[in-house]
C-alpha positions as CSV (number, residue, x, y, z in Angstrom):
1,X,100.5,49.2,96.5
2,X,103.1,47.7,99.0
3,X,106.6,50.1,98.8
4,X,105.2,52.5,96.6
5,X,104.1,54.8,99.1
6,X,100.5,55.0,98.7
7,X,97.5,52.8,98.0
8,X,94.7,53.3,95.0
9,X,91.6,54.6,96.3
10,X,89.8,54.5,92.7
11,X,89.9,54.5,89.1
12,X,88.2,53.9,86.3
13,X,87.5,55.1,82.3
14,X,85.1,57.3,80.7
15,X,83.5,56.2,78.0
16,X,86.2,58.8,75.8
17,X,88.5,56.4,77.2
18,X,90.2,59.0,79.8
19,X,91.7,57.2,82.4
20,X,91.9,58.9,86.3
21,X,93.1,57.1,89.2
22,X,93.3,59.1,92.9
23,X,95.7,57.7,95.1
24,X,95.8,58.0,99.2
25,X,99.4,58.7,100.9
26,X,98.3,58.1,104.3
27,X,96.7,61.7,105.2
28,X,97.0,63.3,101.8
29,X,96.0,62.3,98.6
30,X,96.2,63.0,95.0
31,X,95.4,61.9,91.4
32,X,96.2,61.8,87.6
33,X,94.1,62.0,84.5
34,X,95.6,59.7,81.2
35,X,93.5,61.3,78.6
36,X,93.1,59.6,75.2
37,X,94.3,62.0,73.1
38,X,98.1,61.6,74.9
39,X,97.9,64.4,77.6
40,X,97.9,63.4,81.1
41,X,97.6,65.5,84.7
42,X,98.8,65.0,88.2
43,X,97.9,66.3,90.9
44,X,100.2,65.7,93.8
45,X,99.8,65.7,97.7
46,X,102.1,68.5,98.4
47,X,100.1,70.7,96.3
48,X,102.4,70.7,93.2
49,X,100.2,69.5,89.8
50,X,102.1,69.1,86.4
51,X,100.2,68.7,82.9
52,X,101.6,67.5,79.6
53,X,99.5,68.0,76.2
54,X,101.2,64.7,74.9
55,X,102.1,67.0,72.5
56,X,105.4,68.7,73.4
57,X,103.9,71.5,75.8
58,X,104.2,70.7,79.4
59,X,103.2,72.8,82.5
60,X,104.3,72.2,86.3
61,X,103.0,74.3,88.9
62,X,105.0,74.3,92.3
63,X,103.3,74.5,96.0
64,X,103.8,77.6,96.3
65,X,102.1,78.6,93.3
66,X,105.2,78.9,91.2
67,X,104.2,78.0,87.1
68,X,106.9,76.3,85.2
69,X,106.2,76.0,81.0
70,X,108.1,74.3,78.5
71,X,107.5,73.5,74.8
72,X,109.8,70.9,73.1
73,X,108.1,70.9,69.2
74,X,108.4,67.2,69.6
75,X,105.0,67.3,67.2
């Protein structure tokens, strides 16, 4: 995708309806999970991932393997 950085290398749905996509940024790559029960996933190409539960708990882990955790009791 033109300005975006990166181009789609694949994607697709299970049949629970969880969507991943993995993304190529021109010699690193990464990719996200969309689940169907509202959490998603990323995985990104400097090493750094982040989760949210889709319900108010959300996790991001740094390069260097430093674990961030919040919960915001949104549900």
């Amino acid at each position: 995708m033109a300005g975006k950085g990166y181009t789609y290398t694949s994607s697709g749905t299970n049949d629970q309806g969880n969507h991943y996509c993995s993304r190529d940024y021109g010699g690193s790559s990464g990719y996200h999970y969309s689940n169907s029960n509202g959490s998603y996933y990323y995985s990104n190409p400097n090493g750094s991932t982040y989760y949210n539960s889709g319900t108010g708990y959300s996790q991001y882990t740094s390069p260097n393997g430093t674990t961030h955790s919040s919960t915001s009791g949104q549900k």
